[in-house]
PyMOL Python script that loads the backbone (N, CA, C, O; Angstrom):
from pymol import cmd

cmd.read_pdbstr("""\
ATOM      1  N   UNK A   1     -41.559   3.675 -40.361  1.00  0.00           N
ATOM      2  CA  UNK A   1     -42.275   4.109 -39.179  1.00  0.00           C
ATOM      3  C   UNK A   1     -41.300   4.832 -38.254  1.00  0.00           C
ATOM      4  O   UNK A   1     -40.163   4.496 -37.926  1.00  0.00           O
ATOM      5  N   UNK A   2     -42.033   5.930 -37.904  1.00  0.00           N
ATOM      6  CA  UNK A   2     -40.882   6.581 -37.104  1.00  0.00           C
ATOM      7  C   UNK A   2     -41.653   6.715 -35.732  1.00  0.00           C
ATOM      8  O   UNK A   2     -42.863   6.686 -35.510  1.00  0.00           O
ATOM      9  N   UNK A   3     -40.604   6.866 -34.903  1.00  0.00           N
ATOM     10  CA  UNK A   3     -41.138   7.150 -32.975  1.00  0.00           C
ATOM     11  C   UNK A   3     -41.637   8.781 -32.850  1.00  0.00           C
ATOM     12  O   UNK A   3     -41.427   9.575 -33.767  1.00  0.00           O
ATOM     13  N   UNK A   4     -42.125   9.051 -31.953  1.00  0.00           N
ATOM     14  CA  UNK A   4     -41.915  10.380 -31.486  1.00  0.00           C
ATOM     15  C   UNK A   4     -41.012  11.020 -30.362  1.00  0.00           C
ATOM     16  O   UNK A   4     -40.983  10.676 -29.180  1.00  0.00           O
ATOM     17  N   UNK A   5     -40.273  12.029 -30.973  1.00  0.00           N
ATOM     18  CA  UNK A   5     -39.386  12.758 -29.839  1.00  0.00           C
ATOM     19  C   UNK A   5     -39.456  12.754 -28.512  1.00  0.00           C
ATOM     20  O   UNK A   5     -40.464  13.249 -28.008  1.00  0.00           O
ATOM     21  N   UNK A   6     -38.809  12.412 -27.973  1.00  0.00           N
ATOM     22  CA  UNK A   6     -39.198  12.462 -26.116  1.00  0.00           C
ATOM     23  C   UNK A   6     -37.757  13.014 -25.380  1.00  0.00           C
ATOM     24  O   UNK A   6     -36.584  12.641 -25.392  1.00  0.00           O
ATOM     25  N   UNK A   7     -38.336  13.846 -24.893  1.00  0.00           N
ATOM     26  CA  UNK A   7     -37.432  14.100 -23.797  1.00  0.00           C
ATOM     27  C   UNK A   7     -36.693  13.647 -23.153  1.00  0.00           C
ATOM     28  O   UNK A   7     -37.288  12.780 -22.512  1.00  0.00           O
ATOM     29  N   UNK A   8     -34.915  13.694 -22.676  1.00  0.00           N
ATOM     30  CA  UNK A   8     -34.944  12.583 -21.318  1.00  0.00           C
ATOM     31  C   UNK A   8     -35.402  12.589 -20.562  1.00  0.00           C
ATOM     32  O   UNK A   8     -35.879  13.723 -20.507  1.00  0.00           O
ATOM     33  N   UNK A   9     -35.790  11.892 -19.465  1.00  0.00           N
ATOM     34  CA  UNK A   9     -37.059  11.857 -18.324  1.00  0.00           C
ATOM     35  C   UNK A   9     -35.784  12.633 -17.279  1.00  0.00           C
ATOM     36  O   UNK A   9     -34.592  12.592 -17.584  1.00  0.00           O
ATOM     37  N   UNK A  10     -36.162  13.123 -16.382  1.00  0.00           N
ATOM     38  CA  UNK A  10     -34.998  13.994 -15.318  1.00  0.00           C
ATOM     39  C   UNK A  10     -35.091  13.141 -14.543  1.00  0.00           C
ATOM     40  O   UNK A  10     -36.154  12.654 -14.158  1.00  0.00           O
ATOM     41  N   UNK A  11     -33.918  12.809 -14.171  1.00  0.00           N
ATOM     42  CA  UNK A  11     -33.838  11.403 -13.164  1.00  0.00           C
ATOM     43  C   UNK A  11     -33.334  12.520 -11.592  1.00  0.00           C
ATOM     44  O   UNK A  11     -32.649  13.543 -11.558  1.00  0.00           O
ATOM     45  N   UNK A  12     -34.116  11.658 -10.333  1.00  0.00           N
ATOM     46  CA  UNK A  12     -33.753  12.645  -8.850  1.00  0.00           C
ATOM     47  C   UNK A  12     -32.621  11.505  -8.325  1.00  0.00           C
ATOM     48  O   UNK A  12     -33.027  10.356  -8.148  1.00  0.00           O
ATOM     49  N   UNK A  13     -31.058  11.857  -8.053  1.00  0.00           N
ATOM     50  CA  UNK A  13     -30.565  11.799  -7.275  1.00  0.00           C
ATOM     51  C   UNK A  13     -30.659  11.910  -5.820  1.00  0.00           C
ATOM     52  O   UNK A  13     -30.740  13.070  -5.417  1.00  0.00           O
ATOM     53  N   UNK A  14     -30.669  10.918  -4.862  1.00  0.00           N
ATOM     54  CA  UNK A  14     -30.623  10.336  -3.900  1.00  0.00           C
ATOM     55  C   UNK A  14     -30.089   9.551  -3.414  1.00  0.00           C
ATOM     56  O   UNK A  14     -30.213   8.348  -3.645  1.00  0.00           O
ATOM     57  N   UNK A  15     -28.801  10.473  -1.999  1.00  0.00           N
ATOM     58  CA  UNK A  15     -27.647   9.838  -1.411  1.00  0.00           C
ATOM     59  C   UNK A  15     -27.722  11.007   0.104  1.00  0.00           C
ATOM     60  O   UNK A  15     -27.913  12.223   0.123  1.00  0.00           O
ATOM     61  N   UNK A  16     -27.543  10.275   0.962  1.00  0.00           N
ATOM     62  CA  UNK A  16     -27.401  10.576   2.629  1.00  0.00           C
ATOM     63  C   UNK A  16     -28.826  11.241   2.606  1.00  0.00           C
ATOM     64  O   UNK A  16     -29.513  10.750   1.711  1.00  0.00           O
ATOM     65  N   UNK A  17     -29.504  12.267   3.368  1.00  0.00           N
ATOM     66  CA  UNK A  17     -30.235  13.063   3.530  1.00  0.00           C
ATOM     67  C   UNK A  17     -31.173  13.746   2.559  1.00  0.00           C
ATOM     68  O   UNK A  17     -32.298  14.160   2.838  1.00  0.00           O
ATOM     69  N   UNK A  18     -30.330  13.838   0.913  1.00  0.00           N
ATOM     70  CA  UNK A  18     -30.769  14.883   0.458  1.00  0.00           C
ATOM     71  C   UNK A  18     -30.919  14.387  -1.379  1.00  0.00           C
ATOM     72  O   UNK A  18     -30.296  13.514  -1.984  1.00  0.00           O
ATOM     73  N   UNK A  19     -31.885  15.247  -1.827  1.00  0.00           N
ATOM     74  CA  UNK A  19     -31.412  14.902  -3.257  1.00  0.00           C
ATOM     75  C   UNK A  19     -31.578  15.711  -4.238  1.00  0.00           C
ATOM     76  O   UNK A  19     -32.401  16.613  -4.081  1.00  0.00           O
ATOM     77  N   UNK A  20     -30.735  15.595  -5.700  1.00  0.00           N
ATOM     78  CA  UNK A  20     -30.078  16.440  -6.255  1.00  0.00           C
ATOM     79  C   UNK A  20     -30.535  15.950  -7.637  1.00  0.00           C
ATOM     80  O   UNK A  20     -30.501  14.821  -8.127  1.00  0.00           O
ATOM     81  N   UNK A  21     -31.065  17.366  -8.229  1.00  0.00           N
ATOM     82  CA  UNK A  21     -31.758  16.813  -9.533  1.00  0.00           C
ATOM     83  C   UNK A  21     -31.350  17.742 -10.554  1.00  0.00           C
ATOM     84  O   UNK A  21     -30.827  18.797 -10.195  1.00  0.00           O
ATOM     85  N   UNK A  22     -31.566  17.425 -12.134  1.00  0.00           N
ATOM     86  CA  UNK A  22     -30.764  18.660 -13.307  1.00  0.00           C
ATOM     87  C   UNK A  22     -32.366  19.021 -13.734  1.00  0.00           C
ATOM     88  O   UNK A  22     -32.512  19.283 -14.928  1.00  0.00           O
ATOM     89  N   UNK A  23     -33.360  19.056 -13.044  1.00  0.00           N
ATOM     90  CA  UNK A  23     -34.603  19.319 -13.868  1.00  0.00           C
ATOM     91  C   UNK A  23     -34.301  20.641 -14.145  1.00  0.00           C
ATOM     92  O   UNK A  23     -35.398  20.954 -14.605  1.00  0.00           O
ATOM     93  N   UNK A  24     -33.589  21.734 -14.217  1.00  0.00           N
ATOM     94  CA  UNK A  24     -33.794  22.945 -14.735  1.00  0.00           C
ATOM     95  C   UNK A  24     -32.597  22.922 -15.788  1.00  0.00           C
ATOM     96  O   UNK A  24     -31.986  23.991 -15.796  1.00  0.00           O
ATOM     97  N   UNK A  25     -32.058  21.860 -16.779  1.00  0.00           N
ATOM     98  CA  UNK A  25     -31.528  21.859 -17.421  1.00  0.00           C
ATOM     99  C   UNK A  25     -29.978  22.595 -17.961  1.00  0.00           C
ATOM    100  O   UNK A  25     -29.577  23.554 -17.301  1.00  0.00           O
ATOM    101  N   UNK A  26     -29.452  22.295 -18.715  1.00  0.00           N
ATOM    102  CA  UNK A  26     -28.328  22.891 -19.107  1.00  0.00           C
ATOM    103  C   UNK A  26     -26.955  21.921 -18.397  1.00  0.00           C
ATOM    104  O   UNK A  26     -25.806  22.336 -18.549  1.00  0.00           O
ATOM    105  N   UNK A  27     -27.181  20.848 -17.765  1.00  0.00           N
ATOM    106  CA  UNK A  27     -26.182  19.498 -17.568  1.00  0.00           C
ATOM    107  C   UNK A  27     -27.234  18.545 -17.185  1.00  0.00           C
ATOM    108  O   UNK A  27     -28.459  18.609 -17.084  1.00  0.00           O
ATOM    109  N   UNK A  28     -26.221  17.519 -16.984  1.00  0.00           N
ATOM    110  CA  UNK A  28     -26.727  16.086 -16.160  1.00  0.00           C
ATOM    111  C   UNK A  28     -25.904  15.358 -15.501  1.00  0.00           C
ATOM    112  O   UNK A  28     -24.742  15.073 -15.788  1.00  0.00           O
ATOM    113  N   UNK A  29     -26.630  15.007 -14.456  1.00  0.00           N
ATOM    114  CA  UNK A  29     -25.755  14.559 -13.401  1.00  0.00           C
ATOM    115  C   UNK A  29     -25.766  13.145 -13.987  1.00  0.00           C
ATOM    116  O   UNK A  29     -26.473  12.509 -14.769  1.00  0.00           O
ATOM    117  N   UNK A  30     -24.535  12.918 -13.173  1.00  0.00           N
ATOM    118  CA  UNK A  30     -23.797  11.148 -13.743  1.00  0.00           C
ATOM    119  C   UNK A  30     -24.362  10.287 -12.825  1.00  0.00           C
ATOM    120  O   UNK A  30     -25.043   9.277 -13.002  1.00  0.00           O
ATOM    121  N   UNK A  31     -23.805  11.082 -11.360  1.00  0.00           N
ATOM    122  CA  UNK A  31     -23.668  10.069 -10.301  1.00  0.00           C
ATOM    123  C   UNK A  31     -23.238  11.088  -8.767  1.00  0.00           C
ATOM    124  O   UNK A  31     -22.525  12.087  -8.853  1.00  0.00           O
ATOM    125  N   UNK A  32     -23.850  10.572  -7.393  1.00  0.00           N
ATOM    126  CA  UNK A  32     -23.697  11.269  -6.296  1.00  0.00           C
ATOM    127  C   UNK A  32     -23.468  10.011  -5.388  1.00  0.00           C
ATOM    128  O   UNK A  32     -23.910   8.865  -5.475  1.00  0.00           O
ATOM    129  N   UNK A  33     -22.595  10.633  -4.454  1.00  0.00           N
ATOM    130  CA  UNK A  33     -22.396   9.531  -3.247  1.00  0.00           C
ATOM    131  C   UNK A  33     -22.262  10.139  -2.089  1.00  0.00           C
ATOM    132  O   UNK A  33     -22.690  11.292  -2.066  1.00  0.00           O
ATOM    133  N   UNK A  34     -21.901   9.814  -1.332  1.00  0.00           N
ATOM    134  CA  UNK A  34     -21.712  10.048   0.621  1.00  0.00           C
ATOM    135  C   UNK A  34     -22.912  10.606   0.674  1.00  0.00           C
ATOM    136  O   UNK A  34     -23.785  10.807  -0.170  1.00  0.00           O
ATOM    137  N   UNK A  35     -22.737  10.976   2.614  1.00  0.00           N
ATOM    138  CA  UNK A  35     -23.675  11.819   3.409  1.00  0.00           C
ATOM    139  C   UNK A  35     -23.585  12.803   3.891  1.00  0.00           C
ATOM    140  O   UNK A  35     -24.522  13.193   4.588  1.00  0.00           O
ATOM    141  N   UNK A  36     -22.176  13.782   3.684  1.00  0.00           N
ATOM    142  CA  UNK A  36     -22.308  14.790   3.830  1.00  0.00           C
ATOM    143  C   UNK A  36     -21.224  14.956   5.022  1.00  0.00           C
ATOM    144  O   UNK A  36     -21.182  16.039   5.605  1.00  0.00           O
ATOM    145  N   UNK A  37     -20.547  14.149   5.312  1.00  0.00           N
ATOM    146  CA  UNK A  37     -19.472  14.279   6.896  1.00  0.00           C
ATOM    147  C   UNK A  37     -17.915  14.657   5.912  1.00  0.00           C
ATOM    148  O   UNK A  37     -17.537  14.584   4.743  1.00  0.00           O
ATOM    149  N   UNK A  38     -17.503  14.986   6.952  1.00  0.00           N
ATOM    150  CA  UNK A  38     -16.346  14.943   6.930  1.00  0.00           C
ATOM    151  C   UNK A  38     -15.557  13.519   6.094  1.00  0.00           C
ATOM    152  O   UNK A  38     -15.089  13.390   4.963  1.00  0.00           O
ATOM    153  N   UNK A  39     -15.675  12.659   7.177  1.00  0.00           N
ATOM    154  CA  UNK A  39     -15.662  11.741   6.372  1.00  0.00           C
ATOM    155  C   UNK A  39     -15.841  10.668   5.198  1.00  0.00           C
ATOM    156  O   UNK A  39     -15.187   9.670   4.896  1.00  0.00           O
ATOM    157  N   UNK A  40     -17.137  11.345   4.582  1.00  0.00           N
ATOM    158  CA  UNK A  40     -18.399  10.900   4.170  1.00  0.00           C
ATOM    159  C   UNK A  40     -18.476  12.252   3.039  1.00  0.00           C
ATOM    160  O   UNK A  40     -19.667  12.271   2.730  1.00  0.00           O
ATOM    161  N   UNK A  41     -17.974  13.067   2.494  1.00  0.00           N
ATOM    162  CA  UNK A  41     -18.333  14.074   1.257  1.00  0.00           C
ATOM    163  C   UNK A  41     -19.412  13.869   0.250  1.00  0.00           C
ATOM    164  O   UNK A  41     -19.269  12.999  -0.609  1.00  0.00           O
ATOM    165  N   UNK A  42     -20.716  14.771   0.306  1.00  0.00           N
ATOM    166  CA  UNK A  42     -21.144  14.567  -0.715  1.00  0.00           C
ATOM    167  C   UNK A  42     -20.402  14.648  -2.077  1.00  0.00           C
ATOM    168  O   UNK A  42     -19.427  15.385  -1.928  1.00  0.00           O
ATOM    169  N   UNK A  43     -20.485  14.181  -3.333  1.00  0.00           N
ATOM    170  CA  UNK A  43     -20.000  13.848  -4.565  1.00  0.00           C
ATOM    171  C   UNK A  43     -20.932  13.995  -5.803  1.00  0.00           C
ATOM    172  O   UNK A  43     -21.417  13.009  -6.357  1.00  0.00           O
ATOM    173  N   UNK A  44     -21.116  15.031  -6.134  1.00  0.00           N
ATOM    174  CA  UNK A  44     -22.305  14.733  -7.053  1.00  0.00           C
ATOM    175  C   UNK A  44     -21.255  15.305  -8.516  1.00  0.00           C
ATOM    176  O   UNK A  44     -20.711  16.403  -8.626  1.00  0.00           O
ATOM    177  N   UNK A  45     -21.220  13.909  -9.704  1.00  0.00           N
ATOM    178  CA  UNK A  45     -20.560  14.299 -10.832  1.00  0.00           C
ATOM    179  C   UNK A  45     -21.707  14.292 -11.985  1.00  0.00           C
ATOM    180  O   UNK A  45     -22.596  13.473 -12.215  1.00  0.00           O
ATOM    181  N   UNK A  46     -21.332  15.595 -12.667  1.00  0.00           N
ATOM    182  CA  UNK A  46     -22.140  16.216 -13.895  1.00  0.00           C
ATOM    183  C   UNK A  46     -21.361  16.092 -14.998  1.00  0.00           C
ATOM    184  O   UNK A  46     -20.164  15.812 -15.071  1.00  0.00           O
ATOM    185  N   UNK A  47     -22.272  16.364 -15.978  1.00  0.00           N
ATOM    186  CA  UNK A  47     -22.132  16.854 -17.627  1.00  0.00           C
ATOM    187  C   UNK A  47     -22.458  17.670 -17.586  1.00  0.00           C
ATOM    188  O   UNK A  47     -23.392  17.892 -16.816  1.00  0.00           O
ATOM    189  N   UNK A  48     -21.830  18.861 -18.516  1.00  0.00           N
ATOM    190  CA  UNK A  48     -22.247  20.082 -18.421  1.00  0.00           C
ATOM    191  C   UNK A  48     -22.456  20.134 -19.925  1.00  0.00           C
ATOM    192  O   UNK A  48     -21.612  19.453 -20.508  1.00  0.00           O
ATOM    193  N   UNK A  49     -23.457  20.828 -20.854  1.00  0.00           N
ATOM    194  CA  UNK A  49     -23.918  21.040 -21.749  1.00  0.00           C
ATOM    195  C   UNK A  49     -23.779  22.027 -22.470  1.00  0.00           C
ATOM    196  O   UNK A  49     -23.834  22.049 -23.699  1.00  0.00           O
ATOM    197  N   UNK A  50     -23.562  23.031 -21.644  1.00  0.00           N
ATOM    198  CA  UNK A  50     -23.594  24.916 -21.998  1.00  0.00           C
ATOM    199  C   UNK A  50     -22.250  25.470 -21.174  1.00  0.00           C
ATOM    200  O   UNK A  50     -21.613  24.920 -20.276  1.00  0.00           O
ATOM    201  N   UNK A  51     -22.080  26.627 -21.751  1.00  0.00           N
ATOM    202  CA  UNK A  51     -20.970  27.169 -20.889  1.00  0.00           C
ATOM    203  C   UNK A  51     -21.746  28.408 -20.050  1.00  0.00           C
ATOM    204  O   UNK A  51     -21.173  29.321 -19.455  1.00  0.00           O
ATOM    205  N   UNK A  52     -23.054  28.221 -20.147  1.00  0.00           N
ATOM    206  CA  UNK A  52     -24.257  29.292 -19.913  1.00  0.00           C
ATOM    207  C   UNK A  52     -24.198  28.406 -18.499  1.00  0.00           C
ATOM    208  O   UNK A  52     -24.202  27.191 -18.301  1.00  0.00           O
ATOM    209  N   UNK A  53     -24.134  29.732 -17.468  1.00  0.00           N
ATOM    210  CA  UNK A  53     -24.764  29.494 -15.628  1.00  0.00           C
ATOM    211  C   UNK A  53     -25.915  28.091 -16.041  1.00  0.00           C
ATOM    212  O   UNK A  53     -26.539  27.839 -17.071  1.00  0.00           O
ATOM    213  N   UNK A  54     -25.825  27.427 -14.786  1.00  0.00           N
ATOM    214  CA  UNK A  54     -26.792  26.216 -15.037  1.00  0.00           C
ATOM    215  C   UNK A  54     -27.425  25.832 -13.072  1.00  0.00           C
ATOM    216  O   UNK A  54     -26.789  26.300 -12.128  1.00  0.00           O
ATOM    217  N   UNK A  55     -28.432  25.137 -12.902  1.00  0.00           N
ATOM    218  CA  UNK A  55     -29.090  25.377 -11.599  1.00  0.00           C
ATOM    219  C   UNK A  55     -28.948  23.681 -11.419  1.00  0.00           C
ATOM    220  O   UNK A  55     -29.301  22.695 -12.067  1.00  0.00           O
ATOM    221  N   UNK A  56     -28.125  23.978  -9.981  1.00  0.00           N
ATOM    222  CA  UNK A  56     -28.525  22.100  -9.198  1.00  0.00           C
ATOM    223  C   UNK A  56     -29.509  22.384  -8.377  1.00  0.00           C
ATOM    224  O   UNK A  56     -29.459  23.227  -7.481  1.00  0.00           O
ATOM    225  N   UNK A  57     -30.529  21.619  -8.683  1.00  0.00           N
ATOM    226  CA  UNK A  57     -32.092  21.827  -7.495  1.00  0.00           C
ATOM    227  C   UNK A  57     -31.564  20.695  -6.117  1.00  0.00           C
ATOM    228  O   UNK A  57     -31.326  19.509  -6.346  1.00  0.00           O
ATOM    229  N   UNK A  58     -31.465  21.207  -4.942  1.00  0.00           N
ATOM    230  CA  UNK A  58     -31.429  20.167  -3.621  1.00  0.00           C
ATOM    231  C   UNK A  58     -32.229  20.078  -3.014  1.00  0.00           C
ATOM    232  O   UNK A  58     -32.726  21.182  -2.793  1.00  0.00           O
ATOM    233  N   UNK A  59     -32.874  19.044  -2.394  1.00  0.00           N
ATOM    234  CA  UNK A  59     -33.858  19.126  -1.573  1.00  0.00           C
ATOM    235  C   UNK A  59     -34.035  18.168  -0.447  1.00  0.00           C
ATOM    236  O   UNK A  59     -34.140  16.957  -0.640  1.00  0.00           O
ATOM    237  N   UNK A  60     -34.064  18.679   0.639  1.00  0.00           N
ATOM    238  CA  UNK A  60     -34.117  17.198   1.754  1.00  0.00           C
ATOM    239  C   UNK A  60     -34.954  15.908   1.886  1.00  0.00           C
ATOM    240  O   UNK A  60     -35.857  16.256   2.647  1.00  0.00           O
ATOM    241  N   UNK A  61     -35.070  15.175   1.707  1.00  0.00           N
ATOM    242  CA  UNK A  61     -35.804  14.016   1.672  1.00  0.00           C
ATOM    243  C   UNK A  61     -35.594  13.335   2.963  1.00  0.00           C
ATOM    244  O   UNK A  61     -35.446  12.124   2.797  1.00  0.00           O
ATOM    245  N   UNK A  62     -35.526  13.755   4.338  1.00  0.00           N
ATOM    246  CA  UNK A  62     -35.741  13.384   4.960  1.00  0.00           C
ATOM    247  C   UNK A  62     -35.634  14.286   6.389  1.00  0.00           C
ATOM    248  O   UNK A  62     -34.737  15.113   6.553  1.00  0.00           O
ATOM    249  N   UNK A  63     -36.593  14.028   7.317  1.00  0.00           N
ATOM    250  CA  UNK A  63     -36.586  15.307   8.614  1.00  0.00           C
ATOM    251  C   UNK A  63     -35.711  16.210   8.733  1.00  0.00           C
ATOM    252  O   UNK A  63     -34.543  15.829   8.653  1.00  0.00           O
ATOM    253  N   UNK A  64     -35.942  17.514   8.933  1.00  0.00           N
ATOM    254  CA  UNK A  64     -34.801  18.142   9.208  1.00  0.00           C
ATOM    255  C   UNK A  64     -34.650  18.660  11.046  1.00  0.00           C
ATOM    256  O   UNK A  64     -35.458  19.211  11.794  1.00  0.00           O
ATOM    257  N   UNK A  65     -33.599  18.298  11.203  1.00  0.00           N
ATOM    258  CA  UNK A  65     -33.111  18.578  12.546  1.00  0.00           C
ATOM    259  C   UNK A  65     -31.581  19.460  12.412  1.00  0.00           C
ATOM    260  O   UNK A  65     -30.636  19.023  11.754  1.00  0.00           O
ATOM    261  N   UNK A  66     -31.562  20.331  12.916  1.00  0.00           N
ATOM    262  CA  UNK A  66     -30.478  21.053  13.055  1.00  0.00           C
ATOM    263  C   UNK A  66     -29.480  20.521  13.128  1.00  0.00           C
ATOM    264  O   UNK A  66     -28.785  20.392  12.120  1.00  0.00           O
ATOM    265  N   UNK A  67     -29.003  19.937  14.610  1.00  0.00           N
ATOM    266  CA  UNK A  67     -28.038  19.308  14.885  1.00  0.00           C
ATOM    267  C   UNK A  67     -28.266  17.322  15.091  1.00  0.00           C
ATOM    268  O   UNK A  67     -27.963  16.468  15.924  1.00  0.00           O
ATOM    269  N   UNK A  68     -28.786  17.372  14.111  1.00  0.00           N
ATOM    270  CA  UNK A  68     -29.017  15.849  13.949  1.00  0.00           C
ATOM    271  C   UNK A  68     -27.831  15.107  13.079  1.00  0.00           C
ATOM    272  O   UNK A  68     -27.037  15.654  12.314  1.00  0.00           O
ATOM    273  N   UNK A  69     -27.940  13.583  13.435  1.00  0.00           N
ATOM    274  CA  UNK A  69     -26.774  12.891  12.710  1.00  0.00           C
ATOM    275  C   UNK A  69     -26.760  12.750  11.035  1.00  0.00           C
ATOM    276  O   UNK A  69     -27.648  12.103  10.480  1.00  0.00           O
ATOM    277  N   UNK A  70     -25.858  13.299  10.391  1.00  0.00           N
ATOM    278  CA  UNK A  70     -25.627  13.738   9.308  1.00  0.00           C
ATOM    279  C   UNK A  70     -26.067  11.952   8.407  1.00  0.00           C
ATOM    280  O   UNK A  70     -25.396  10.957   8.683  1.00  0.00           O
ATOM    281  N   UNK A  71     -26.944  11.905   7.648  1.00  0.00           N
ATOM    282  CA  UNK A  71     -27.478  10.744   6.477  1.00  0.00           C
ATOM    283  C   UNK A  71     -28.793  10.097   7.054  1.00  0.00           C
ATOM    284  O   UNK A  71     -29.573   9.476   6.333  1.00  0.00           O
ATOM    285  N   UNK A  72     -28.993  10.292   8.459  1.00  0.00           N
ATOM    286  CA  UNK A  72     -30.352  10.552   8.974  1.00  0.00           C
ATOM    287  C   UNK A  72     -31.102  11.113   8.625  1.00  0.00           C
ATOM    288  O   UNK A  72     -31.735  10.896   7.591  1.00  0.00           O
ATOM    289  N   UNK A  73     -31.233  11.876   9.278  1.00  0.00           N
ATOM    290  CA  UNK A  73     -31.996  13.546   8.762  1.00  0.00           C
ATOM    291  C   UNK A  73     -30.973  14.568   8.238  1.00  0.00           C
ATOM    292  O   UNK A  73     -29.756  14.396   8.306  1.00  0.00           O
ATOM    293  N   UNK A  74     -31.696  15.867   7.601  1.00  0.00           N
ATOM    294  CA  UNK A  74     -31.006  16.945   6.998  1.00  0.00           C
ATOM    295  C   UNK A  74     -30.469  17.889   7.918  1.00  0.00           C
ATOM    296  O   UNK A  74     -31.273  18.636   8.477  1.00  0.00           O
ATOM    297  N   UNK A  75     -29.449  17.977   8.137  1.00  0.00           N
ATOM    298  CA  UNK A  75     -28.969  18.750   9.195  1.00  0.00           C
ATOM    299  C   UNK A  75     -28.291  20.157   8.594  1.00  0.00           C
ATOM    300  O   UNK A  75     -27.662  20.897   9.350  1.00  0.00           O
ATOM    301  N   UNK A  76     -28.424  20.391   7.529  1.00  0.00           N
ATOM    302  CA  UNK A  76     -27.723  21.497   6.686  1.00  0.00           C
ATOM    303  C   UNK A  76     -26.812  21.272   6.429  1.00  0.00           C
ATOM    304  O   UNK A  76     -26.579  21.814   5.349  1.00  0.00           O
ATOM    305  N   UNK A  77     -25.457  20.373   7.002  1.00  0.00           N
ATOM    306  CA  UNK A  77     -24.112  20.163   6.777  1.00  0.00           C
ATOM    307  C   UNK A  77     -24.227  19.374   5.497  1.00  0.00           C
ATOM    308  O   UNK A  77     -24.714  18.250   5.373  1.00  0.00           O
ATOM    309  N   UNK A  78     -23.561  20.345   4.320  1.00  0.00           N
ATOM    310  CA  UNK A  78     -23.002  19.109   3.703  1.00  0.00           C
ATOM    311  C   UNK A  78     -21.469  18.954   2.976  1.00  0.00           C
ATOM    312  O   UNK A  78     -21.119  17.875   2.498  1.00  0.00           O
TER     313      UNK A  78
END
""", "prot")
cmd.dss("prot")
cmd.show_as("cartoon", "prot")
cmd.util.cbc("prot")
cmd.orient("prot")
């Protein structure tokens, strides 16, 4: 008896403000940390698959305020 083929499922990264996903393929991310400060660096570590250009999708997951406190809301800084 055999299974059927499945895809890996694309897992969304989520750390400070924002999150970071490989759904357009060609790596995979390991692992992401901080919020984006100075002190605080986002970190996002990949596998890379291809030596072919490859796309990190970001997206805020939480209010965006300009000059708001950075892992709060999305303030653009990262």
């Amino acid at each position: 008896m055999s299974l059927p083929a499945e895809a890996d499922p694309v897992k969304v990264w989520t750390t400070g403000a924002y999150s970071f996903s490989d759904e357009l393929g060609g790596f995979r991310i390991t692992g992401v940390s901080g919020i984006g400060t100075k002190e605080d660096p986002l970190v996002i570590k990949e596998e890379l698959n291809t030596a072919t250009p490859v796309t990190l999708t970001i997206r805020a997951t939480k209010p965006i305020e300009p000059f708001g406190k950075a892992g709060e809301v999305a303030n653009g800084v990262m």
